[in-house]
N, C-alpha and C positions, 0 to 999 in steps of 0.2 A: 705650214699647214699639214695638217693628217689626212690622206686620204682616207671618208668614210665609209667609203661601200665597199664592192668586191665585183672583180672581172668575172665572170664565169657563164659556162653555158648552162648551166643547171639552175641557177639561182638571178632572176629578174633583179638588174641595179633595184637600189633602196638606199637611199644616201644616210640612212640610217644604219646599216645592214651589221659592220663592226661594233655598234654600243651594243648593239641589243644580243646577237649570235654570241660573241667572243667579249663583252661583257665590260668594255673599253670606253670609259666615263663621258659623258657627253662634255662639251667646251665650254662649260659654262661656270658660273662662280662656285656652286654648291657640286658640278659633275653630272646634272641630274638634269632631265628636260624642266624648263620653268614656264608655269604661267603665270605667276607676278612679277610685275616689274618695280621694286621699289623707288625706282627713278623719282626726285623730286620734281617734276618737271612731267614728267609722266601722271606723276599722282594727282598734279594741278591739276586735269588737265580728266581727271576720272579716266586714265586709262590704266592703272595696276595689274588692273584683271582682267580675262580674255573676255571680250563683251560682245554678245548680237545687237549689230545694228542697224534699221530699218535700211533699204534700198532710201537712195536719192529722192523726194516728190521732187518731178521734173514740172510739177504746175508752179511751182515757187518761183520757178528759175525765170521767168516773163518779166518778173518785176525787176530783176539786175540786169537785162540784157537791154541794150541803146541807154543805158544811163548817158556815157560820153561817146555820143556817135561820133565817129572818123570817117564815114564813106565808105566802111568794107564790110561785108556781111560778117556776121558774127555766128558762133555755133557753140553749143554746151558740151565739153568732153567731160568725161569719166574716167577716169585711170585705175583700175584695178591692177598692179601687177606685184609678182612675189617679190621681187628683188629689185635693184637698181638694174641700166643697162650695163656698168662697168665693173658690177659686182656682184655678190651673192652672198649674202648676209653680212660678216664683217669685214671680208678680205678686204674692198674695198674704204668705208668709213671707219676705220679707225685704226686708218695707217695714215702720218702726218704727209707722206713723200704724197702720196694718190690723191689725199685731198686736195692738195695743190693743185691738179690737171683742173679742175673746174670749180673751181672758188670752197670746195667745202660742200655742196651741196646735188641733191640729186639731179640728173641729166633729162629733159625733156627735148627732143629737137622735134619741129613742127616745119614744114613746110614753108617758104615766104606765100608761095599758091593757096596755099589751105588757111 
């Protein structure tokens, strides 16, 4: 990996700070920041393009909650977050060794209490 930013006390981290100042190609296929993603699988899926998309209606959410009651109260989370916990952007998904720690996929831990 390339470190992207810069130490300094003059200049506030920006993890961007080396592409843009000193002009040092971003990591990407083209070098360049991307907003489409020609991913097959992505495009299924209408996500190409960077898209606004409505918050959650949390009135929807009544009708899938006790479909298959267990006996434990139930709650609706939200996960908004930028990165996985064990990574940050691709360091971790698309290295074969690190996917291994947890099947391939991203990391939620929840509480047995909660």
């Amino acid at each position: 990996p390339t470190w992207s930013g810069i130490e300094s006390e003059k200049v506030c981290y920006n993890a961007g700070y080396t592409n843009v100042h000193e002009l040092i190609p971003w990591r990407t296929l083209t070098g360049r920041q991307q907003l489409y993603q020609d991913h097959l699988w992505m495009r299924a899926f209408g996500e190409g393009l960077v898209t606004w998309k409505p918050p959650v209606d949390l009135k929807t959410i009544p009708g899938i909650k006790d479909v298959r009651p267990n006996g434990h109260k139930e709650i609706v989370l939200n996960f908004i977050t930028p990165h996985q916990k064990w990574g940050i952007h691709s360091t971790y998904s698309d290295n074969l060794l690190m996917l291994t720690l947890n099947r391939g996929g991203p990391v939620v831990w929840i509480s047995e209490t909660d």
